[in-house]
N, CA, C and O of each residue as an XYZ file, in Angstrom:
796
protein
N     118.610   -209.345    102.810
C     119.160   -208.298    101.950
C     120.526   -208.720    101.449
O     121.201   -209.466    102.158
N     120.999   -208.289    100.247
C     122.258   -208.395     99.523
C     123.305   -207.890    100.939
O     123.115   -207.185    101.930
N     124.540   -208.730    100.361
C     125.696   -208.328    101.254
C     125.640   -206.875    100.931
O     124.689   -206.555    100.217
N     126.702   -205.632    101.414
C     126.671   -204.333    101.613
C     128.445   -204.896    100.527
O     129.174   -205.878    100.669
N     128.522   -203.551     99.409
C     129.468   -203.683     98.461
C     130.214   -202.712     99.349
O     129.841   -201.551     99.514
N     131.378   -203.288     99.961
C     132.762   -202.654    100.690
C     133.654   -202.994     99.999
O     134.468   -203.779    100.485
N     133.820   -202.552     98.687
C     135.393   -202.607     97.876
C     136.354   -201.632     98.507
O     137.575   -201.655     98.358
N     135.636   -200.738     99.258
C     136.981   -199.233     99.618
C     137.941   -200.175    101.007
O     138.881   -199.828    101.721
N     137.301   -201.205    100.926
C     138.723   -202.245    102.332
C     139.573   -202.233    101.331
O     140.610   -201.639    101.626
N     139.543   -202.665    100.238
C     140.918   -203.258     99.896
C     141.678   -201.771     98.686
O     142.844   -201.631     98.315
N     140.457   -200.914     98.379
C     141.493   -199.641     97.224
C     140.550   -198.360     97.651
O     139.371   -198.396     98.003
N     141.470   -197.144     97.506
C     140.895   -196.043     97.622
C     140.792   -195.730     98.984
O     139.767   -195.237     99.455
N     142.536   -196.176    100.142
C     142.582   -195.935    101.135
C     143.936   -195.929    101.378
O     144.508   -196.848    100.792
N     144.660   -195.214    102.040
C     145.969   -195.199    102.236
C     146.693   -196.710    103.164
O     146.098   -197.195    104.126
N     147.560   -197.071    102.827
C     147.910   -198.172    103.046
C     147.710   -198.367    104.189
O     147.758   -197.453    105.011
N     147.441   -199.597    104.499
C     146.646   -200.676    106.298
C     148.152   -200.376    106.980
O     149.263   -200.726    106.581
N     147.809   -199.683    108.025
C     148.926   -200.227    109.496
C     149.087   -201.581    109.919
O     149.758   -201.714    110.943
N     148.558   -202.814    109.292
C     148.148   -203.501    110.100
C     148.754   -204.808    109.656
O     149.707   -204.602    108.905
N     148.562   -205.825    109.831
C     149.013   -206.950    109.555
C     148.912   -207.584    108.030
O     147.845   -207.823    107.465
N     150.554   -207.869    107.335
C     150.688   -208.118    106.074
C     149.497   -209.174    105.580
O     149.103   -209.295    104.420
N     149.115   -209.764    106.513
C     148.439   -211.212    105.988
C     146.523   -210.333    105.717
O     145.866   -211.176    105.108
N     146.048   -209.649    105.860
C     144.902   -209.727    105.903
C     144.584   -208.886    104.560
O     143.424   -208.905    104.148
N     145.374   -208.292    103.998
C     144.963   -207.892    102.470
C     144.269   -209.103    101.499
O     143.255   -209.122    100.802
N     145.452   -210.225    101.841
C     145.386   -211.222    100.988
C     144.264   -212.131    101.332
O     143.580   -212.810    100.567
N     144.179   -211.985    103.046
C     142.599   -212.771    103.400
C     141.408   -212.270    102.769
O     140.500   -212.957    102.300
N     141.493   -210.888    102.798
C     140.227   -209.848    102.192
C     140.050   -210.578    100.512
O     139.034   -211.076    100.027
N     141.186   -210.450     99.992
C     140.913   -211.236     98.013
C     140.828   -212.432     98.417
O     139.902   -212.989     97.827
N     141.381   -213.150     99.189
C     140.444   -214.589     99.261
C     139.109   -214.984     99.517
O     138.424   -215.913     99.091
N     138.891   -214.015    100.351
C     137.249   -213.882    100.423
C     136.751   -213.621     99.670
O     136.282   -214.493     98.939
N     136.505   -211.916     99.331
C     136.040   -211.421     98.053
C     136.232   -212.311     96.556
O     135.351   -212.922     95.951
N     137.348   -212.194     96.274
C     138.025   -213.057     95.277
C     137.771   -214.175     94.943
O     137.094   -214.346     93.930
N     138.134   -215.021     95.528
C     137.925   -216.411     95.329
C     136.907   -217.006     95.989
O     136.786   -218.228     95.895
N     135.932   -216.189     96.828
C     134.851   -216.943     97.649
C     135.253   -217.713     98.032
O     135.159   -218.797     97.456
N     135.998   -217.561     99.350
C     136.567   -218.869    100.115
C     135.544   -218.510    101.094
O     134.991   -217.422    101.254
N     135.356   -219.824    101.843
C     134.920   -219.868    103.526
C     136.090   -219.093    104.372
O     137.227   -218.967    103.917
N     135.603   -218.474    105.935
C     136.882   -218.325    106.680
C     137.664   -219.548    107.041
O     138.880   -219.441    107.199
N     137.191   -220.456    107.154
C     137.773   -221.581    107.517
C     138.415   -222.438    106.457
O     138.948   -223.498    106.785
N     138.393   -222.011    105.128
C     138.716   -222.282    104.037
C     140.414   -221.340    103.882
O     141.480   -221.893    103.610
N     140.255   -220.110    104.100
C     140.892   -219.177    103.898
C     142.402   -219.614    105.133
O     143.565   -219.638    104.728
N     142.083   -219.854    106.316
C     143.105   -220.392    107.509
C     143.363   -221.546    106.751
O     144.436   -221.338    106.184
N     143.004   -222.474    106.497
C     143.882   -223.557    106.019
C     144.349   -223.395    104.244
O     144.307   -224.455    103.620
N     144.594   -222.670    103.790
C     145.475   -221.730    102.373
C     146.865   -222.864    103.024
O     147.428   -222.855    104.119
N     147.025   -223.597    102.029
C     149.068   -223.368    102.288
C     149.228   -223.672    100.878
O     148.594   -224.248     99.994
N     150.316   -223.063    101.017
C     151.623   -223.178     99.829
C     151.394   -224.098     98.622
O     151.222   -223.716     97.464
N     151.411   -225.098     98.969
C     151.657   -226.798     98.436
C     149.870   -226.900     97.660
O     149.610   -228.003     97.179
N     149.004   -226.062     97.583
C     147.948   -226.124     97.048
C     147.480   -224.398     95.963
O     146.367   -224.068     95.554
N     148.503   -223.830     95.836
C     148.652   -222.781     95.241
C     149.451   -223.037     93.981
O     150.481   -223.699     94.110
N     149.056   -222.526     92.583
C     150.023   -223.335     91.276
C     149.795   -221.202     90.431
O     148.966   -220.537     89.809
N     151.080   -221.070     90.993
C     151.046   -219.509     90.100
C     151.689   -219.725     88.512
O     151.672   -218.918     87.583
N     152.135   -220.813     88.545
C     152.989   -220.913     87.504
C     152.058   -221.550     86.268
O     152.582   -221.927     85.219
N     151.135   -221.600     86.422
C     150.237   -221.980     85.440
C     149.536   -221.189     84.703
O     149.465   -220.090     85.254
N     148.797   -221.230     83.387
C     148.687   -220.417     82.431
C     147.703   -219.543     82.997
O     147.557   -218.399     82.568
N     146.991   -220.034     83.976
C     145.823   -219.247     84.753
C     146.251   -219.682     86.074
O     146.104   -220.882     86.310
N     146.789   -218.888     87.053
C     146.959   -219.077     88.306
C     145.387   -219.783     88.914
O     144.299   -219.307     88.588
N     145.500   -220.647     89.579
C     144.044   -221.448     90.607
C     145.115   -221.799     92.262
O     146.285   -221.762     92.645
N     143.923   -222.081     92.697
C     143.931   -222.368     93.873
C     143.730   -224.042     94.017
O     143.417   -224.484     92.912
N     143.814   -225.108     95.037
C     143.070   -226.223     94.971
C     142.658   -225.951     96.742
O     143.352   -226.060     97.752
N     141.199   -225.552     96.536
C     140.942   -225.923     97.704
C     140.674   -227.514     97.972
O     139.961   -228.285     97.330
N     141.464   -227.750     99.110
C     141.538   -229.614     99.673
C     140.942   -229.682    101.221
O     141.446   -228.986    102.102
N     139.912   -230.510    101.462
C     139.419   -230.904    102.237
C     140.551   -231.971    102.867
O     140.852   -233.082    102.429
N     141.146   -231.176    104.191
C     142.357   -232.238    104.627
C     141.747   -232.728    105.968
O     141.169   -232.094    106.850
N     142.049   -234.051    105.856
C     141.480   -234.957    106.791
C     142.294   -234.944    107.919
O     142.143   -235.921    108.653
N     143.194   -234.034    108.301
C     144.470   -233.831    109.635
C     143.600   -232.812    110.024
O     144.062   -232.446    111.105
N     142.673   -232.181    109.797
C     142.448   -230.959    110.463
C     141.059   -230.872    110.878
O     140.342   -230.840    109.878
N     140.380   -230.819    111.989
C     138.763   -230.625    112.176
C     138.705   -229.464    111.434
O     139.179   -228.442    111.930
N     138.027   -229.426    109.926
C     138.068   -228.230    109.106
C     136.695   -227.549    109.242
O     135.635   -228.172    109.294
N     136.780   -226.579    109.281
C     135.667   -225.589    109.919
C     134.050   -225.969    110.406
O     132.894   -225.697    110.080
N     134.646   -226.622    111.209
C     133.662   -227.311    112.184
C     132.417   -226.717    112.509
O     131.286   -227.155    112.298
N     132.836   -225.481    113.144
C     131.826   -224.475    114.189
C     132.175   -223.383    112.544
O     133.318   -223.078    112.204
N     131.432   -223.141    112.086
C     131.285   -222.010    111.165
C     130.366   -220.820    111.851
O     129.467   -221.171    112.614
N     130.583   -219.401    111.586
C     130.159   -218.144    112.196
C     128.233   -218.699    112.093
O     127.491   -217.842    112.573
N     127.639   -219.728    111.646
C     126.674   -220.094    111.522
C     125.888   -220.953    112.662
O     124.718   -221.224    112.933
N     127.323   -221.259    113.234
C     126.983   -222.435    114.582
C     126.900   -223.668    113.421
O     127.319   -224.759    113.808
N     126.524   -223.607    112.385
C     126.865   -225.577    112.244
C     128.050   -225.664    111.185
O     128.521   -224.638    110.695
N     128.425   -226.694    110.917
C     129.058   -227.273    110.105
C     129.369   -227.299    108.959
O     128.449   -227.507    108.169
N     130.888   -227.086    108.349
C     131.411   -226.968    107.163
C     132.620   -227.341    106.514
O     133.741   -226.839    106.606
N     132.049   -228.688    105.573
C     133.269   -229.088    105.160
C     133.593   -228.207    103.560
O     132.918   -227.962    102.560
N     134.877   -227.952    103.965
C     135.528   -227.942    102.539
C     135.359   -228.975    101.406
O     135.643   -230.167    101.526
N     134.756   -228.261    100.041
C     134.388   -229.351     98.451
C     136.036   -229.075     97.915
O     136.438   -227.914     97.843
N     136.785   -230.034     97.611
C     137.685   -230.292     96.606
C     136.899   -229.652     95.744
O     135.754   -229.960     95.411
N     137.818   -228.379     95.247
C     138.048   -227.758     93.658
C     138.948   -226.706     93.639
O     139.514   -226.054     94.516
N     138.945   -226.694     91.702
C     140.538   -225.731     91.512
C     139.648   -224.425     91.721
O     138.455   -224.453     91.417
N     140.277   -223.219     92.272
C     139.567   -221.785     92.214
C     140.729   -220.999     91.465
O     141.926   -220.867     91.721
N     139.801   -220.461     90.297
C     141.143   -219.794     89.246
C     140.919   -218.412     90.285
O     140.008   -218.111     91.057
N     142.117   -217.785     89.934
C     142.673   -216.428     90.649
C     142.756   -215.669     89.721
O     143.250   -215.789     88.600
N     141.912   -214.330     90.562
C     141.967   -212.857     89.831
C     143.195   -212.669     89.551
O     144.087   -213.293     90.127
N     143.422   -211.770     88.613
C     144.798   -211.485     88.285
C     145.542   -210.512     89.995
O     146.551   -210.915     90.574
N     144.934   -209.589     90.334
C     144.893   -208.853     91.597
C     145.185   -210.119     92.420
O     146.282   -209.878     92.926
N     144.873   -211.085     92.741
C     145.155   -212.031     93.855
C     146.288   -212.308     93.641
O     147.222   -212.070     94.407
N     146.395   -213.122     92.030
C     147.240   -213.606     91.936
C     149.153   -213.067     92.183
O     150.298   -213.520     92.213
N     148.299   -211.719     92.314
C     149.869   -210.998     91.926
C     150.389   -210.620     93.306
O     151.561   -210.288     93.488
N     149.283   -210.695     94.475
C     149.338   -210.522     95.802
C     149.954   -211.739     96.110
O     150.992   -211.728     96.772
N     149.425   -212.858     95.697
C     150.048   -214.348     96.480
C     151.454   -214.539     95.845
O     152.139   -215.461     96.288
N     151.976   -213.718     94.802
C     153.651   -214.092     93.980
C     153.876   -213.151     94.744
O     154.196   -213.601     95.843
N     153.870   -211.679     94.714
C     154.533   -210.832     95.748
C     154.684   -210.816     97.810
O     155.345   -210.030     98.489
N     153.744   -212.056     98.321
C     153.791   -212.915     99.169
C     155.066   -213.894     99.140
O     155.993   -213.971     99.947
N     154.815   -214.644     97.917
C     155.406   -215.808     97.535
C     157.086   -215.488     97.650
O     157.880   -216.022     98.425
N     157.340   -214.518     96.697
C     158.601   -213.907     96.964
C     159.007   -213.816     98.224
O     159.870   -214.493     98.783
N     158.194   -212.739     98.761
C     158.765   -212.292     99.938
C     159.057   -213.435    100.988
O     160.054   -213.457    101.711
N     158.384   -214.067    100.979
C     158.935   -215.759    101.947
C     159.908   -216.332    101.528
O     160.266   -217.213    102.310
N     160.717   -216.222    100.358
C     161.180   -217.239    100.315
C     161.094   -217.737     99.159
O     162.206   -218.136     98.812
N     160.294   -217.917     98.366
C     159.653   -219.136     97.282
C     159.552   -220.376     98.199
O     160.424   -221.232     98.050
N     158.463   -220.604     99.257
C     158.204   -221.682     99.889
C     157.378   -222.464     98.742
O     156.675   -222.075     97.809
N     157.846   -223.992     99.311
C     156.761   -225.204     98.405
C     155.830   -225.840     99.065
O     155.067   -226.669     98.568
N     155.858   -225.313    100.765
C     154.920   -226.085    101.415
C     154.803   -225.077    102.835
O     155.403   -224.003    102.817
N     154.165   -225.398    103.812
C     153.987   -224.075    104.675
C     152.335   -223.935    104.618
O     151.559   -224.213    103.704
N     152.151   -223.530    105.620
C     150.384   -222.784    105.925
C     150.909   -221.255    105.270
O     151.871   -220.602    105.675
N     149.907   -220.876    104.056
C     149.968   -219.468    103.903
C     150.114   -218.473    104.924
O     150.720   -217.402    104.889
N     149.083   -219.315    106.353
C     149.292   -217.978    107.340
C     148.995   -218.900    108.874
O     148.058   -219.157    109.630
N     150.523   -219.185    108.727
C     150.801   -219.940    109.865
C     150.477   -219.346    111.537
O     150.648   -218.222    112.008
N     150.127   -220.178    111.953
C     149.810   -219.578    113.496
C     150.715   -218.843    114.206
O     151.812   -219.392    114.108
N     150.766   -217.894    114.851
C     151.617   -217.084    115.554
C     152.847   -218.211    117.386
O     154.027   -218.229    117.733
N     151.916   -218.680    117.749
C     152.350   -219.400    118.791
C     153.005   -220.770    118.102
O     154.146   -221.181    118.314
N     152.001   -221.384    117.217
C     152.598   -222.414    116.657
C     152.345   -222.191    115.475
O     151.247   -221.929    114.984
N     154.025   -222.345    114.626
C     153.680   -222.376    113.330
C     153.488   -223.291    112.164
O     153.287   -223.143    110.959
N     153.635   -224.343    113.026
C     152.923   -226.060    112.680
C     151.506   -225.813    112.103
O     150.880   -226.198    111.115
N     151.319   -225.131    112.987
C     149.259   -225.012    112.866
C     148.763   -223.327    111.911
O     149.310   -222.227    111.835
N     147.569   -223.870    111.369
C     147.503   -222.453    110.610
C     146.431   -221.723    111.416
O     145.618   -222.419    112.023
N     146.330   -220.199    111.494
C     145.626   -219.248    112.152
C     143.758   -219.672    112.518
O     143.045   -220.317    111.749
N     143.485   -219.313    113.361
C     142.333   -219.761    113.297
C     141.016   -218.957    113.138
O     139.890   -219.407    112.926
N     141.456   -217.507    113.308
C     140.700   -216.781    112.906
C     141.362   -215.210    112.547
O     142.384   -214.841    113.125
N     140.745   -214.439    111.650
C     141.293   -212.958    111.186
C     140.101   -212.051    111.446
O     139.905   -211.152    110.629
N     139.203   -212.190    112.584
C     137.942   -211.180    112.545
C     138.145   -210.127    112.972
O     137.464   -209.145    112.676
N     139.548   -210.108    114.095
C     139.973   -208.898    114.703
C     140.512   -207.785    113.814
O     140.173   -206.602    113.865
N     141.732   -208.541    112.687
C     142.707   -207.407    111.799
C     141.469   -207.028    110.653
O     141.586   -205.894    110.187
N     140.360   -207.791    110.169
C     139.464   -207.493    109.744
C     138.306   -206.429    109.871
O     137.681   -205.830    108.996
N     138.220   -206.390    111.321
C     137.799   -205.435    112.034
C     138.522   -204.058    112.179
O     137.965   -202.963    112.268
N     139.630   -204.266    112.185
C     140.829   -203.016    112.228
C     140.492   -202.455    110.696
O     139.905   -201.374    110.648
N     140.776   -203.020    109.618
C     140.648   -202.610    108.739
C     139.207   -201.461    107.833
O     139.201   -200.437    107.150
N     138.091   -202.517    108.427
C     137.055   -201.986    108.716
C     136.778   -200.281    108.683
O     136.568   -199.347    107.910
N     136.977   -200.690    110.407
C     137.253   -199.179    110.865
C     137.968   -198.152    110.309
O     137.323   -197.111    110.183
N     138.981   -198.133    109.979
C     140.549   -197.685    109.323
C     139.776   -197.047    107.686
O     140.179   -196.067    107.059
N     138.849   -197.757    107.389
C     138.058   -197.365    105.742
C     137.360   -197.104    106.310
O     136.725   -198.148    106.161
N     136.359   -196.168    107.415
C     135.167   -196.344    107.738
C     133.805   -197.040    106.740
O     133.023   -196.400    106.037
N     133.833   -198.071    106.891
C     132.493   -199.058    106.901
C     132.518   -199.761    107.515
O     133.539   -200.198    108.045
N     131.074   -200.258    107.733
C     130.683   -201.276    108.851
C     131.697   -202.404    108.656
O     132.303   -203.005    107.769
N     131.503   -202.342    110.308
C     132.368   -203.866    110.591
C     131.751   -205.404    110.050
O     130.806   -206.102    110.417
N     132.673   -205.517    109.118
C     132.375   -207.314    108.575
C     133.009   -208.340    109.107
O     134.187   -208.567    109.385
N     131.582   -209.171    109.239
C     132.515   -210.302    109.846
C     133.555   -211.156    108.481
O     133.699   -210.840    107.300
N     134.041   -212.129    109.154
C     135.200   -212.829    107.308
C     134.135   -213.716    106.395
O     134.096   -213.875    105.175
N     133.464   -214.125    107.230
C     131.981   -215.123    106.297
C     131.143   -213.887    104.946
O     130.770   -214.152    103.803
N     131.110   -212.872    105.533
C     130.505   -212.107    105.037
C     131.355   -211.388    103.481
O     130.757   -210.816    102.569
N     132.931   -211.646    103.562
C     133.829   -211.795    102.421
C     133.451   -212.291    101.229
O     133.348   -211.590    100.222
N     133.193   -213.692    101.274
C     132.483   -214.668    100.644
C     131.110   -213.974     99.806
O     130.974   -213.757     98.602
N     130.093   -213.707    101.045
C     129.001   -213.180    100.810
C     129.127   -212.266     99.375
O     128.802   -212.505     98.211
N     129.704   -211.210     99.984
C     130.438   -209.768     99.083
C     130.936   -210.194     97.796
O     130.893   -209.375     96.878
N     131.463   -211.499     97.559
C     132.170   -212.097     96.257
C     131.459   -212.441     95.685
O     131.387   -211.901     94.581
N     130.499   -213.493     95.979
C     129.368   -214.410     95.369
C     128.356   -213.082     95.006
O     127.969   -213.224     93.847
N     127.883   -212.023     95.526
C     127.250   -211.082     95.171
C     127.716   -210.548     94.070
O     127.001   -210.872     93.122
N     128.557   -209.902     93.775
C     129.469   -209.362     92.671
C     129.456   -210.533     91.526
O     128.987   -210.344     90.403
N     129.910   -211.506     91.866
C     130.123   -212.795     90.324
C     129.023   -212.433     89.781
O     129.096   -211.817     88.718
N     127.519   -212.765     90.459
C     126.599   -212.630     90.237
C     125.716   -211.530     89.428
O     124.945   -211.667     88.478
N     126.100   -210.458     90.123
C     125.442   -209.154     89.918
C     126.233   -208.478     88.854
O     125.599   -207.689     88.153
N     127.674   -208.661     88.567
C     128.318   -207.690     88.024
C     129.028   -208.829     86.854
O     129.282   -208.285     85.779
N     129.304   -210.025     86.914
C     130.132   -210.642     86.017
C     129.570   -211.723     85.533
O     130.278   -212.603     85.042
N     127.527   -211.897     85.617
C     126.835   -212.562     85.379
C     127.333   -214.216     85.546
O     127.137   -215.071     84.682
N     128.065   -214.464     86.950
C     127.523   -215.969     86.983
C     126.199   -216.683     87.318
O     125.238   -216.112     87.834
N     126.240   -217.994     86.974
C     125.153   -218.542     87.374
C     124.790   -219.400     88.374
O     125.761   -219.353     89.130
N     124.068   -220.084     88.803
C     124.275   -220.637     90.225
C     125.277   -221.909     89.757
O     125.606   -222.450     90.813
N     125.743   -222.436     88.920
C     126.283   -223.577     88.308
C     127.956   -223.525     88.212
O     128.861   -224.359     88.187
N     127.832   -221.944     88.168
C     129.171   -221.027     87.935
C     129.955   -220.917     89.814
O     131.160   -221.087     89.999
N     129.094   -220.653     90.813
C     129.223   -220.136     91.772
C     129.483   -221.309     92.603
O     130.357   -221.192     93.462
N     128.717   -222.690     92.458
C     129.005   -223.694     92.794
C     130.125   -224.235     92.585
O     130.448   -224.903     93.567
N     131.018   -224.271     91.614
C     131.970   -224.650     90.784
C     133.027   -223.952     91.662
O     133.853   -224.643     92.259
N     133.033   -222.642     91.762
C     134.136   -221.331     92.787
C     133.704   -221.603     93.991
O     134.513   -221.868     94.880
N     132.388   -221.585     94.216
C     132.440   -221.654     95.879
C     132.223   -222.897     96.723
O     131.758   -223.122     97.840
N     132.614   -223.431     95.992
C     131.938   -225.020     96.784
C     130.332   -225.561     96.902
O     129.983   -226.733     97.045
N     129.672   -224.659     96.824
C     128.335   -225.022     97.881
C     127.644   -226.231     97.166
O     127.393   -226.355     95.967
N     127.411   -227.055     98.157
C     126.971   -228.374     97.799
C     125.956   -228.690     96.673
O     126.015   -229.705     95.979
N     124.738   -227.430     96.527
C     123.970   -228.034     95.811
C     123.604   -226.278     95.174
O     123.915   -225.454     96.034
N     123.146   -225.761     94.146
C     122.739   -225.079     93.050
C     121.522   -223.947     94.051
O     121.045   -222.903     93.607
N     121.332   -224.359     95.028
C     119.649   -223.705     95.716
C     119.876   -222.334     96.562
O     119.120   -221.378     96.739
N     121.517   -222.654     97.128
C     121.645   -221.035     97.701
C     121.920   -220.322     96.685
O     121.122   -219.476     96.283
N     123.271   -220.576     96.010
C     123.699   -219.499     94.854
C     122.573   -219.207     93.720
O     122.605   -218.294     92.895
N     121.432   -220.337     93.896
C     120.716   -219.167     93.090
C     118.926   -218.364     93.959
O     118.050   -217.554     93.654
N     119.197   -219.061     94.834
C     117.964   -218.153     95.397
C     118.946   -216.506     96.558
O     118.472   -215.380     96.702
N     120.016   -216.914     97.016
C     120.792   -215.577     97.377
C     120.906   -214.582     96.554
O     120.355   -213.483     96.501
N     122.127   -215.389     95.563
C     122.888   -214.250     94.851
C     122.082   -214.111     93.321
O     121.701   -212.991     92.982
N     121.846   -215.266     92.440
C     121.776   -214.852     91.231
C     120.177   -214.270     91.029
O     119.799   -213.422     90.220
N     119.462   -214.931     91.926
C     117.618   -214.689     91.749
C     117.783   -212.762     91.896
O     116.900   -212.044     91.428
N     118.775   -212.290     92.458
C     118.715   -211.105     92.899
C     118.950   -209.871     91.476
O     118.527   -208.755     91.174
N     120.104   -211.151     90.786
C     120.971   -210.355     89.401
C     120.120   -209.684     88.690
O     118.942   -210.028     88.602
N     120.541   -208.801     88.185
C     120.195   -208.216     86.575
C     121.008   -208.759     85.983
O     121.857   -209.609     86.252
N     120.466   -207.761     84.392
C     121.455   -208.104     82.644
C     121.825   -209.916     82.739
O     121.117   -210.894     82.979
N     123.152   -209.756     82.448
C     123.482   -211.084     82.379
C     123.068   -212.290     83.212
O     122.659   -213.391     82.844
N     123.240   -211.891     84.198
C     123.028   -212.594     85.479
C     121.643   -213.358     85.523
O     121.460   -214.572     85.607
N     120.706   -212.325     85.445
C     118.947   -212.383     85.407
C     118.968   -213.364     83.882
O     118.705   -214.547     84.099
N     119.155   -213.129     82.876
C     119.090   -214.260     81.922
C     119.507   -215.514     82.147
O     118.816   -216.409     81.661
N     120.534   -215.828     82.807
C     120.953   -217.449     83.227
C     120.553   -217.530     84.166
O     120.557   -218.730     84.440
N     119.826   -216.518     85.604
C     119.068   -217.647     86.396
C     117.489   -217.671     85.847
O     116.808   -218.130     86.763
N     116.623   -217.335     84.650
C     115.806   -217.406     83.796
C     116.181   -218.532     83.341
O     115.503   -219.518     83.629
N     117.436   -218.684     82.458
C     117.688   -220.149     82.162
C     117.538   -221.446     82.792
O     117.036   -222.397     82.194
N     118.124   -221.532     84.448
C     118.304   -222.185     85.054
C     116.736   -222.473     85.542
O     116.219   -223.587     85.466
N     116.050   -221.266     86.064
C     114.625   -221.583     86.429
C     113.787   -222.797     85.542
O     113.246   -223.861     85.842
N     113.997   -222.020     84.279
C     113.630   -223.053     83.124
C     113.793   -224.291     83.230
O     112.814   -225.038     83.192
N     115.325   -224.870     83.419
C     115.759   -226.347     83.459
C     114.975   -227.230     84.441
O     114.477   -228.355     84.465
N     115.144   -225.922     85.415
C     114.139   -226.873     86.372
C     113.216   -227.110     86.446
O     112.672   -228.056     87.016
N     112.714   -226.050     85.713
C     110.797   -226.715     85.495
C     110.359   -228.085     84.871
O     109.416   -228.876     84.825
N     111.583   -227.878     84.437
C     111.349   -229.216     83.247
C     111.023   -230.541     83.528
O     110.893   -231.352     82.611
C-alpha cells in the first residue's frame, strides 16, 4: 500500500516542544527524499543557498560507513547528486544557517556527545512529533516514502524524475511503487515510460 499522507507533522499544529533539528529532518525527508542515513550525514559544506535555485549535493563520503544497516537490514550507499530545495526547506536551512552562525563547514546535525561525528539516528524526536500531531508513528525511511509518493501522485514525476532526486539506482522501484500507482500527470509518463520499454 501507498505510504499514509502525514503533512499535519510539519503544518496545522501548534509549534513542536521538541528538538530544533527535526523539523528540518521531516523536509529532508519529505522534501528532498533523502535516505535517513542520507539525512545524518547533511553538512554545511554540501548545501549552496546562494544559488539561483537553492540544491543540496548529496556526497557519498568515503570517511564514513554510510548507511550500512538501513531500517531494511541491508545496505545503502549514497548516489552523488544535486537535490534542488523546496522553497519551504530552503528557507528552513537559511533560518538554521543564520542562527549558527553562517557556518561553511560542520555536520548540519552534529552528534550530541561528539560533535566531530554527525547524529545517527532521529526515530525517537520523530516519534515525539508523531504523537504530539496524533498520527501514526513513522519510522524516518518512511519520510522518503511520503515524498516520492507525493512527486509522483501530486506533481506528476516520473520514475526518471525520482531517480534523479532520490538516488535509486535503477528506474524499477520509482516506477512500480510510486508512479505505476499515479493518476493525471503522473499516469501519462509512467504510460510513457511503459512504452519505452516495450520497445
Amino acid at each position: 500500500a501507498s505510504p499514509p499522507r502525514q503533512r499535519g507533522i510539519t503544518r496545522g499544529h501548534p509549534p513542536l516542544p521538541f528538538s530544533r533539528d527535526i523539523r528540518l529532518q521531516i523536509l529532508l525527508g519529505v522534501d528532498a527524499i533523502l535516505r535517513p542515513g542520507e539525512i545524518h550525514h547533511c553538512a554545511w559544506r554540501d548545501i549552496d543557498l546562494e544559488a539561483e535555485r537553492p540544491q543540496l549535493h548529496v556526497v557519498s563520503k568515503p570517511e564514513v560507513d554510510w548507511y550500512v544497516k538501513g531500517e531494511h537490514g541491508e545496505g545503502h550507499e549514497a548516489r552523488d547528486r544535486w537535490v534542488p530545495l523546496s522553497p519551504k526547506l530552503a528557507q528552513a536551512l537559511r533560518e538554521r544557517w543564520l542562527a549558527d552562525g553562517r557556518p561553511r563547514s560542520g555536520w548540519l546535525f552534529p552528534g550530541r556527545v561528539d560533535p566531530s561525528k554527525p547524529i545517527t539516528t532521529f526515530r525517537g524526536a520523530l516519534a515525539r512529533v508523531c504523537l504530539h500531531a496524533s498520527v501514526r508513528v513513522l519510522r524516518p525511511v518512511e519520510l522518503r516514502h511520503t515524498g516520492a509518493t507525493i512527486a509522483a501522485q501530486e506533481l506528476g514525476f516520473g520514475p526518471d524524475d525520482l531517480m534523479a532526486v532520490g538516488g535509486w539506482a535503477s528506474p524499477q522501484i520509482p516506477y512500480s511503487v510510486y508512479v505505476k500507482r499515479a493518476t493525471g500527470p503522473a499516469a501519462r509518463k509512467m504510460e510513457q515510460y511503459a512504452a519505452k520499454q516495450a520497445e
